[in-house]
C-alpha positions as a Markdown table, in Angstrom:
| # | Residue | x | y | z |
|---|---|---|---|---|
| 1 | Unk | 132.2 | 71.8 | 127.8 |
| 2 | Unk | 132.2 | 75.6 | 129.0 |
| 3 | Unk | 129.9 | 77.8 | 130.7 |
| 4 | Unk | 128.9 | 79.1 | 127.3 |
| 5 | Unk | 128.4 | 76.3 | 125.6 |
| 6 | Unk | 125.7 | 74.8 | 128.0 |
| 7 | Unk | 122.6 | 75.1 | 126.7 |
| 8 | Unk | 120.6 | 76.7 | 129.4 |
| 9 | Unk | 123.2 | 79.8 | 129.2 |
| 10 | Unk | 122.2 | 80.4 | 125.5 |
| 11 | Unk | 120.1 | 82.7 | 124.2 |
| 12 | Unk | 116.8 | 80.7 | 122.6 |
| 13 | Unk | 113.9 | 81.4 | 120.5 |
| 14 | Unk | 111.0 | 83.7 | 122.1 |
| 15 | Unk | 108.6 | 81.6 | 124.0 |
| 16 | Unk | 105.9 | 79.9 | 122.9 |
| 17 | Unk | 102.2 | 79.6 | 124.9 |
| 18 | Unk | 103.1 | 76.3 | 125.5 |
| 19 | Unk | 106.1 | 76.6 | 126.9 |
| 20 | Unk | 105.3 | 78.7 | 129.6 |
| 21 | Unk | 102.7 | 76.1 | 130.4 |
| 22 | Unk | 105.5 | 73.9 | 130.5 |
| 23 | Unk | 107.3 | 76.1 | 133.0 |
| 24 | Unk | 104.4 | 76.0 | 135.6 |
| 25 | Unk | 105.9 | 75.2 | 139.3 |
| 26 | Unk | 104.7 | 73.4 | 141.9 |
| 27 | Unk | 104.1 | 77.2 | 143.5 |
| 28 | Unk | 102.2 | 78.2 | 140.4 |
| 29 | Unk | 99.7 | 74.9 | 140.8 |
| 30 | Unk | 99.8 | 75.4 | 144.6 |
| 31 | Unk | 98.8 | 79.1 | 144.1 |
| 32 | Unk | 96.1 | 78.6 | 141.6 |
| 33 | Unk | 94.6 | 76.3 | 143.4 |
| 34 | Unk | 93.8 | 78.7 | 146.4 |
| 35 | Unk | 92.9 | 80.7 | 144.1 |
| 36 | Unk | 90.3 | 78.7 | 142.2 |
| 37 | Unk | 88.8 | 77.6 | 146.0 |
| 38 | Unk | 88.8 | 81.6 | 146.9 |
| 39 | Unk | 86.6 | 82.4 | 143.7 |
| 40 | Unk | 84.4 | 79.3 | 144.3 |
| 41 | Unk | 83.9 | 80.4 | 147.8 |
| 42 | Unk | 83.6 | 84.0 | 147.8 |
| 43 | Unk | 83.0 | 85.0 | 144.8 |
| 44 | Unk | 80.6 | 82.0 | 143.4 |
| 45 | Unk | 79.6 | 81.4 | 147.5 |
| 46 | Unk | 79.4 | 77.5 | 146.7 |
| 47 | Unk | 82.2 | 76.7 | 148.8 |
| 48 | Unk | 80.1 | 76.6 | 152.2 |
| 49 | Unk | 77.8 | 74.6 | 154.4 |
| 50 | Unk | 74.6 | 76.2 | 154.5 |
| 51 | Unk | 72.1 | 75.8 | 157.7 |
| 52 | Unk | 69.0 | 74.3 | 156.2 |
| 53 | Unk | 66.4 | 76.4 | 158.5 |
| 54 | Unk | 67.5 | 79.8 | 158.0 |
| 55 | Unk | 69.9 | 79.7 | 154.5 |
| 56 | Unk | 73.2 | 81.4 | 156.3 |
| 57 | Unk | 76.6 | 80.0 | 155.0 |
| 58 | Unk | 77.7 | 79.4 | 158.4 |
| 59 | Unk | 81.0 | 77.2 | 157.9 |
| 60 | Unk | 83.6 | 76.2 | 155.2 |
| 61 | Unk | 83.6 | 73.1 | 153.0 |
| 62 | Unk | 86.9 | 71.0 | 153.0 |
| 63 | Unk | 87.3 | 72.1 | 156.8 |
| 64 | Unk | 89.6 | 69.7 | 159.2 |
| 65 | Unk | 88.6 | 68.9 | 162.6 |
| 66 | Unk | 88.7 | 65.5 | 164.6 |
| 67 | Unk | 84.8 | 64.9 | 164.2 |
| 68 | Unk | 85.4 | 65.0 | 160.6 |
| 69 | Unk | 88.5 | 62.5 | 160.8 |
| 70 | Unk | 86.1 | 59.9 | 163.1 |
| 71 | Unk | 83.5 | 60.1 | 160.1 |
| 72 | Unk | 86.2 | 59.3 | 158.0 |
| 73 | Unk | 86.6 | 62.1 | 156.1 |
| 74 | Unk | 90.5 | 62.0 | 156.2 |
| 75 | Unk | 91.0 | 64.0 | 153.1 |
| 76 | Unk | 90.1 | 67.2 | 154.8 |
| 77 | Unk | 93.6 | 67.0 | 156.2 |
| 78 | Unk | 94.5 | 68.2 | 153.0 |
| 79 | Unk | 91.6 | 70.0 | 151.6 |
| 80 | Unk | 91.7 | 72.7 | 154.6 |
| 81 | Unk | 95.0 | 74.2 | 153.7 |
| 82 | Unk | 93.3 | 75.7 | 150.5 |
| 83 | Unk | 90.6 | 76.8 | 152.0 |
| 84 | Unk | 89.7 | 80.3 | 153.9 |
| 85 | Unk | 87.4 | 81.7 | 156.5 |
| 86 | Unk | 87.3 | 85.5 | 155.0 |
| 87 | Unk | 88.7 | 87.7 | 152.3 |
| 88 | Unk | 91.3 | 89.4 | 154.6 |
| 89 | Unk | 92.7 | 85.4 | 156.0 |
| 90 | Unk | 92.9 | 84.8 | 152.0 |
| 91 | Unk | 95.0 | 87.7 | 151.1 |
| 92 | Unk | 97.1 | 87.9 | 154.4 |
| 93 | Unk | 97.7 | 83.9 | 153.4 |
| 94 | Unk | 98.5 | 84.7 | 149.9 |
| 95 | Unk | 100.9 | 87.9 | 150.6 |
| 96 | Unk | 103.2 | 85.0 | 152.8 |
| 97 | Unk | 103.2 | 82.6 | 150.3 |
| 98 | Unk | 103.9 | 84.8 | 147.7 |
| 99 | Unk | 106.6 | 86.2 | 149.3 |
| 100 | Unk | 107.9 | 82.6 | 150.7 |
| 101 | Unk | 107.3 | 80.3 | 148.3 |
| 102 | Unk | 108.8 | 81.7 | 145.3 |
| 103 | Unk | 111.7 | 81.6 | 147.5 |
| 104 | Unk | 111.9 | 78.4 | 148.4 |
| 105 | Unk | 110.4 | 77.3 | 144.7 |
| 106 | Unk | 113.6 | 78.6 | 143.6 |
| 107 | Unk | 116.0 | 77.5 | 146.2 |
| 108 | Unk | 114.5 | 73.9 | 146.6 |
| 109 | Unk | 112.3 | 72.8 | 143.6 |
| 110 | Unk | 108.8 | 71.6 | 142.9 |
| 111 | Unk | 109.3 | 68.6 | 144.6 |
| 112 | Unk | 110.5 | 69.8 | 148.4 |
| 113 | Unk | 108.1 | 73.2 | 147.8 |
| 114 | Unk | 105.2 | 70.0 | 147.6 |
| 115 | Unk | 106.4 | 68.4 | 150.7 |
| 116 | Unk | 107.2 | 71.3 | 153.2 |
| 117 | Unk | 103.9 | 72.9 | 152.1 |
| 118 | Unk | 101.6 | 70.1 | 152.2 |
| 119 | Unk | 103.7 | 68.4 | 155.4 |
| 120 | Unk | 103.8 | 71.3 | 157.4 |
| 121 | Unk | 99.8 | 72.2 | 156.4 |
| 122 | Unk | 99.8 | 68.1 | 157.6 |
| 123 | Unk | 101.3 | 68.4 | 161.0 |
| 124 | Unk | 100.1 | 72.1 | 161.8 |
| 125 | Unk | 96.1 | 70.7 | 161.9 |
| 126 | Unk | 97.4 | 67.9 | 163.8 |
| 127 | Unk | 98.9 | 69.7 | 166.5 |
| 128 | Unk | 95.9 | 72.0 | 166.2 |
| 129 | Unk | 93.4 | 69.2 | 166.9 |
| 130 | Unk | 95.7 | 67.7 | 169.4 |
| 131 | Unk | 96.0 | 70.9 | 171.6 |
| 132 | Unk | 92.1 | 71.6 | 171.1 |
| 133 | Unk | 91.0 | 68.3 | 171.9 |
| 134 | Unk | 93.2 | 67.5 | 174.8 |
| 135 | Unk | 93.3 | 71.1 | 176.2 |
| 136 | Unk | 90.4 | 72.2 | 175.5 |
| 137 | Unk | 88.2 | 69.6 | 174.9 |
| 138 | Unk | 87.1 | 71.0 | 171.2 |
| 139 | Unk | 86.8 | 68.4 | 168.8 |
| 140 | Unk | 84.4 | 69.8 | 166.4 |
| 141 | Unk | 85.7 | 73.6 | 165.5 |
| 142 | Unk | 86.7 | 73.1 | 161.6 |
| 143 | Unk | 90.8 | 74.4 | 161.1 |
| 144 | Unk | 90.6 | 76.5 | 157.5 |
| 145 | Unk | 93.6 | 78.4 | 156.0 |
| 146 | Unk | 96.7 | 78.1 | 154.5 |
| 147 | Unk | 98.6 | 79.6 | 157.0 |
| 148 | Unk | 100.9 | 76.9 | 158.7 |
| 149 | Unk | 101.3 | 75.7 | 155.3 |
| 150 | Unk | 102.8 | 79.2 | 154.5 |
| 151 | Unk | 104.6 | 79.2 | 157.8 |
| 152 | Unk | 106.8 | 75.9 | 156.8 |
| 153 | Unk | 107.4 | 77.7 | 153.5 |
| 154 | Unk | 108.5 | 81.0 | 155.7 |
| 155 | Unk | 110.4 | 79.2 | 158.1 |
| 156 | Unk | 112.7 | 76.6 | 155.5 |
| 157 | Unk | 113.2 | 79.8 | 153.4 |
| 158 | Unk | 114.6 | 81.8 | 156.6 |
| 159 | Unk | 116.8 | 78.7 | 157.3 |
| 160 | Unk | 118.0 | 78.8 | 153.8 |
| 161 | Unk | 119.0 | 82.5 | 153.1 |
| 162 | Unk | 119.0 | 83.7 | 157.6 |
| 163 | Unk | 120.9 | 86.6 | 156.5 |
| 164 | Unk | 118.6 | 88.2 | 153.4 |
| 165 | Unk | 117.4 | 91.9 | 154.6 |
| 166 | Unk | 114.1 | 92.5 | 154.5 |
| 167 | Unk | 111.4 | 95.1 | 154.6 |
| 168 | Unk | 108.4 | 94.8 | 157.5 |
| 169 | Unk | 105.7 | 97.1 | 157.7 |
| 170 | Unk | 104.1 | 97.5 | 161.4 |
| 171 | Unk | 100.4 | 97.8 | 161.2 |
| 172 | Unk | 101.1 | 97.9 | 157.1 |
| 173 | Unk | 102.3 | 101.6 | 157.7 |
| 174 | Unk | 105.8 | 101.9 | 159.5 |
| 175 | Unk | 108.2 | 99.9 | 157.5 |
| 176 | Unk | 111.5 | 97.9 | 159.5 |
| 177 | Unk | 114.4 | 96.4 | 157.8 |
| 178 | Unk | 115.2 | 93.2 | 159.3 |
| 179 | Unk | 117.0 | 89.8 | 158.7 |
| 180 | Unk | 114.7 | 87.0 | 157.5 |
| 181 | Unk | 115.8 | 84.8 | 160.2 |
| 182 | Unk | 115.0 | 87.7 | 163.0 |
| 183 | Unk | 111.3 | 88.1 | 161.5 |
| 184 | Unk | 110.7 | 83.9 | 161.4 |
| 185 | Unk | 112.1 | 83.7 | 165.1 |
| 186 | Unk | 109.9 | 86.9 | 165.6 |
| 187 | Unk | 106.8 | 85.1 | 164.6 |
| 188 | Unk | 107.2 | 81.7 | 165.6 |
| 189 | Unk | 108.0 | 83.5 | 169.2 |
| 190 | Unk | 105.1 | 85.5 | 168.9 |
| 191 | Unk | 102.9 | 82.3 | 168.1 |
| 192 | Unk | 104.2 | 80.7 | 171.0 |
| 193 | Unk | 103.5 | 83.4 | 174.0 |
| 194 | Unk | 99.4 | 84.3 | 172.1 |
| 195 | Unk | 98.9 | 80.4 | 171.9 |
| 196 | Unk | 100.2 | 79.7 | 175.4 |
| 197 | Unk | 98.1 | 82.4 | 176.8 |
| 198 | Unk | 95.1 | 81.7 | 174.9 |
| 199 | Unk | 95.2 | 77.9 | 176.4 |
| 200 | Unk | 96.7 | 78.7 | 179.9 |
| 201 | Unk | 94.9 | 82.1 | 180.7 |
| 202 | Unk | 91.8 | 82.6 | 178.2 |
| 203 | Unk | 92.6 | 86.0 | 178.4 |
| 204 | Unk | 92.8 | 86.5 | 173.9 |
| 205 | Unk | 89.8 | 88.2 | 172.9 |
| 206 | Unk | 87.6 | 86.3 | 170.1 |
| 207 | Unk | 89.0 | 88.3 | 167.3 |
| 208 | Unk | 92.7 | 87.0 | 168.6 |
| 209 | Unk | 91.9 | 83.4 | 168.9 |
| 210 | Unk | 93.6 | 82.2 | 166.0 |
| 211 | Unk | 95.4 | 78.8 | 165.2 |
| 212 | Unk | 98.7 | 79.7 | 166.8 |
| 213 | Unk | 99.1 | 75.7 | 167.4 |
| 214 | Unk | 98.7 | 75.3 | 163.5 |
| 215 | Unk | 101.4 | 77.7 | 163.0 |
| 216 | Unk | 103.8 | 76.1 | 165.6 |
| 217 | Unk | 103.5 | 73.1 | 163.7 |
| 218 | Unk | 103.9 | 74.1 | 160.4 |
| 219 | Unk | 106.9 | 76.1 | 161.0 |
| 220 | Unk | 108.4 | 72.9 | 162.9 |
| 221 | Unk | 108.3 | 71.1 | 159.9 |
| 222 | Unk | 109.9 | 73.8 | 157.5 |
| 223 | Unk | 113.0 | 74.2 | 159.7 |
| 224 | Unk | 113.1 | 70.2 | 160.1 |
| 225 | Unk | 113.1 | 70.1 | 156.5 |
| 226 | Unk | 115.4 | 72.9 | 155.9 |
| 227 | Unk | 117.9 | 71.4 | 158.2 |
| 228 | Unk | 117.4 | 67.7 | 156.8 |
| 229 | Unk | 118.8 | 69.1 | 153.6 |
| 230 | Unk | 121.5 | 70.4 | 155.3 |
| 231 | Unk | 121.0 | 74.2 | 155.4 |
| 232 | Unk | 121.8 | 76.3 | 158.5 |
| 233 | Unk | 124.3 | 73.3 | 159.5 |
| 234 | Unk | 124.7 | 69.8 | 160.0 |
| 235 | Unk | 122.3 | 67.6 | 158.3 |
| 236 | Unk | 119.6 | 66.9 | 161.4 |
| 237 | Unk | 119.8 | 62.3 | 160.9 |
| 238 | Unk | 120.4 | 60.3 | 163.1 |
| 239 | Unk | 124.2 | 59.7 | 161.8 |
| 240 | Unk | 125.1 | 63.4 | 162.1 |
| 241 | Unk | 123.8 | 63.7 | 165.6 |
| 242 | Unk | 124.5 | 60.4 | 167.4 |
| 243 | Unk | 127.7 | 60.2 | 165.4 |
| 244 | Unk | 129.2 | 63.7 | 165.4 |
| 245 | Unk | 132.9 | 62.4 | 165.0 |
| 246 | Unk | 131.9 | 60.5 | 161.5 |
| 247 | Unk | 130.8 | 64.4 | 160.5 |
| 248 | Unk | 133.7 | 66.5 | 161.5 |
| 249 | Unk | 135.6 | 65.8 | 158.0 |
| 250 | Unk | 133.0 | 65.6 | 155.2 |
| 251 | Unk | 134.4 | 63.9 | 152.6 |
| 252 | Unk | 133.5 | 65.4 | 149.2 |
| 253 | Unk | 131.6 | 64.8 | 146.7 |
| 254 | Unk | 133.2 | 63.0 | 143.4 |
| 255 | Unk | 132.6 | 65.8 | 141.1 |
| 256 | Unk | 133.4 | 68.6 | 143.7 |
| 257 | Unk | 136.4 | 69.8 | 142.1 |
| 258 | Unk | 137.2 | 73.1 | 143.8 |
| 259 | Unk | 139.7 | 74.5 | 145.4 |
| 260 | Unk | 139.8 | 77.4 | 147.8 |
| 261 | Unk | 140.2 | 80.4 | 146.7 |
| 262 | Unk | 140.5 | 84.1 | 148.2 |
| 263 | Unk | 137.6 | 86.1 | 148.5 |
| 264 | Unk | 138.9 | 88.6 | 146.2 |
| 265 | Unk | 139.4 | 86.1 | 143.3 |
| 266 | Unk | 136.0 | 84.9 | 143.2 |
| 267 | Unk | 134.4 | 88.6 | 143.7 |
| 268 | Unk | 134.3 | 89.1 | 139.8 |
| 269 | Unk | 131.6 | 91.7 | 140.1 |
| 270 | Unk | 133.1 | 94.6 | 142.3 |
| 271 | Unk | 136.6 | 93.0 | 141.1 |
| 272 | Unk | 138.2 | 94.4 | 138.1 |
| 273 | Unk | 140.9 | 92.8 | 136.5 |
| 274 | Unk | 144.0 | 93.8 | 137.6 |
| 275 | Unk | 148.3 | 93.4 | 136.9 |
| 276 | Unk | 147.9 | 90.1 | 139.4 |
| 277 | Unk | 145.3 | 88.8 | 137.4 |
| 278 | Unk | 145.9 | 87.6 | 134.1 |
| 279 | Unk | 143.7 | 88.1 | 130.7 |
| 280 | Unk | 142.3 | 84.8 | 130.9 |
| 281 | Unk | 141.6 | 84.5 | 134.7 |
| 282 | Unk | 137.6 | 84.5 | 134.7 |
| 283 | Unk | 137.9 | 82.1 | 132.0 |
| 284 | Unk | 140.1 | 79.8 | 134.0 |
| 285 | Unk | 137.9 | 80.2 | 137.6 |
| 286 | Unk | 134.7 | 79.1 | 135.2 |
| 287 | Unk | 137.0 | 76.2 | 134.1 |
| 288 | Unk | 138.1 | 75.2 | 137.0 |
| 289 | Unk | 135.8 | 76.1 | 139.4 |
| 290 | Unk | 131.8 | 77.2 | 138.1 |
| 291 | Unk | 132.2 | 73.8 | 135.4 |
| 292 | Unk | 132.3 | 71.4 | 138.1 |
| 293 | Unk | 129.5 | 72.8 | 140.2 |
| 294 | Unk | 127.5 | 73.1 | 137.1 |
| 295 | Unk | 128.2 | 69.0 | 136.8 |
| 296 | Unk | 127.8 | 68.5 | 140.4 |
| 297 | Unk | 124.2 | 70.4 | 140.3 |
| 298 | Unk | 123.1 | 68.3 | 137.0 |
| 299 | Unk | 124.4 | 64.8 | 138.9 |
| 300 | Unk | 123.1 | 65.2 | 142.3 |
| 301 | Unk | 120.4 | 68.4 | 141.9 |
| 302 | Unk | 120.9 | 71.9 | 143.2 |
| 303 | Unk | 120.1 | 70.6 | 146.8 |
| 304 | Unk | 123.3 | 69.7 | 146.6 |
| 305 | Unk | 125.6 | 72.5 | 146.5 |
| 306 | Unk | 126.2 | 74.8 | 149.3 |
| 307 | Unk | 125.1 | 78.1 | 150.0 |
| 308 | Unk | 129.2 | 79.5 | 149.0 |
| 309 | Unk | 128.8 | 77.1 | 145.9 |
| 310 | Unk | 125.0 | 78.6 | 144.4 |
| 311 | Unk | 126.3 | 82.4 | 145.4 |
| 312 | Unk | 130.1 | 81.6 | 142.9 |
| 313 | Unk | 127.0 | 79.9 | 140.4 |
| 314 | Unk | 125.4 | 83.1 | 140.7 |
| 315 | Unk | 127.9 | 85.2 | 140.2 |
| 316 | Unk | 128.8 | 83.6 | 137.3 |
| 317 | Unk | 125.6 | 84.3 | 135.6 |
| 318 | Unk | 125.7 | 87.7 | 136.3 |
| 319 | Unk | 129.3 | 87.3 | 134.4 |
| 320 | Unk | 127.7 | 85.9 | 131.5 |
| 321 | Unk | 124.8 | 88.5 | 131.2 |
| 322 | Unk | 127.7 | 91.2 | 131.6 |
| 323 | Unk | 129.7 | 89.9 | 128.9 |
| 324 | Unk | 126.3 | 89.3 | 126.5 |
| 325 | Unk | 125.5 | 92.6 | 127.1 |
| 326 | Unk | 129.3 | 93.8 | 126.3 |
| 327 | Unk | 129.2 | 92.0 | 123.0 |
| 328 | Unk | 125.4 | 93.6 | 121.6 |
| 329 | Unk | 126.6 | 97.4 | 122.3 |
């Protein structure tokens, strides 16, 4: 079977409602339901525990915090990542996972976009209680916000594509083009020195005193994650680092039948055919080499192909859009 002939490559009927329904992700349920929680709490102002004396909403519902995990309340470790403090910690949550998990939606799947988000949300409040409690002796200050969920998302994402420029805006006005891996160190670094100092010195001012604990942790588990998979280098298991010799020769996969090729030869966009190439050449490289990733992907998932063997996938499909668009005009 050829590229064209796989169904996913041909054009289909226009969609239906209930197909798109169909095509919800993991980040489109994740999403709505911050969403949903935002509306209820801000805009519906049910989402709150109200003092009894004077009427004031005076702290989140769904909040984490070790006096809530003594009364047993153990499913706020969940329901805290979904929940916010203020308008502006929604929307500066929402613009990060937006941004980040699309990406890894795309890259990873419904499946690992579940586990790095609710994992790293997981392990961020624990590290956050931890620090408080032991540190600081705070045991009852609730831990709302999405944000070291966000921050595993951020982090696997910048392990996955390191090299992918970017666009920063510094104080939302002066914009910086920088590699994704530079702004996640960037952060995670920044985390690390306003957390440190807020613990070691006291010296943050109350609007500063954020969860940079929460954010440690949950970026932690994103590049633990990442690197599990095998992205930014060797698979992080015990095999691969207490028996490095077993992983200096990978053997390959079954249905990785590729060969190596020169750059040149696989650049089919900036390309052109040429006297060296023959007619048929792009028809023999998607033979030869994109019809056994496209087997290898639908055997063993996408998580399974390299970062060289999704960018020749991709460049294929740009091949075929070319050639559909070459045929309609």
């Amino acid at each position: 079977m050829s590229l064209y002939d796989r169904d996913y490559m041909r054009e289909g009927p226009p969609r239906s409602v209930a197909g798109m329904v169909r095509e919800f992700t993991a980040f489109h349920v994740i999403l709505g339901i911050n969403i949903a929680v935002f509306v209820m709490q801000f805009v519906l102002e049910t989402g709150w525990v109200t003092e009894p004396r004077t009427g004031e909403m005076y702290m989140p519902l769904g909040g984490v915090s070790v006096h809530e995990l003594m009364r047993g309340n153990f499913w706020t470790l969940f329901t805290y990542m979904f929940v916010h403090g203020s308008v502006m910690h929604f929307a500066l949550n929402m613009m990060m996972l937006w941004f980040a998990g699309r990406g890894v939606q795309q890259r990873f799947g419904s499946r690992h976009f579940t586990r790095i988000y609710l994992l790293s949300g997981v392990v961020g409040a624990v590290t956050e209680m931890a620090v408080n409690g032991l540190v600081l002796g705070d045991v009852r200050t609730p831990l709302v916000g999405a944000s070291a969920a966000v921050f595993g998302l951020l982090m696997a994402l910048a392990v996955v594509m390191p090299d992918e420029k970017i666009t920063a805006f510094i104080y939302f006005i002066i914009p910086v083009q920088l590699r994704l891996w530079t702004l996640a160190k960037g952060l995670f670094i920044i985390q690390l020195v306003f957390g440190l100092a807020g613990i070691l010195f006291h010296i943050l001012p109350e609007g500063m005193q954020i969860a940079y604990f929460a954010h440690l942790g949950g970026a932690a588990v994103g590049w633990f994650y990442a690197r599990s998979l095998g992205y930014g280098g060797r698979p992080l298991t015990y095999a691969s680092q207490w028996q490095p010799a077993q992983y200096q020769q990978p053997r390959k996969p079954a249905m990785a039948r590729t060969r190596a090729r020169p750059t040149n030869e696989l650049d089919i966009d900036t390309a052109p055919l040429t006297t060296k190439r023959q007619p048929d050449s792009v028809e023999a490289w998607m033979e030869e080499v994109v019809n056994p990733l496209l087997d290898k992907m639908n055997l063993y998932g996408k998580n399974s192909l390299t970062s060289e063997e999704l960018l020749t996938l991709e460049r294929a499909s740009r091949e075929v859009d070319r050639r559909r668009q070459a045929k309609g005009s």
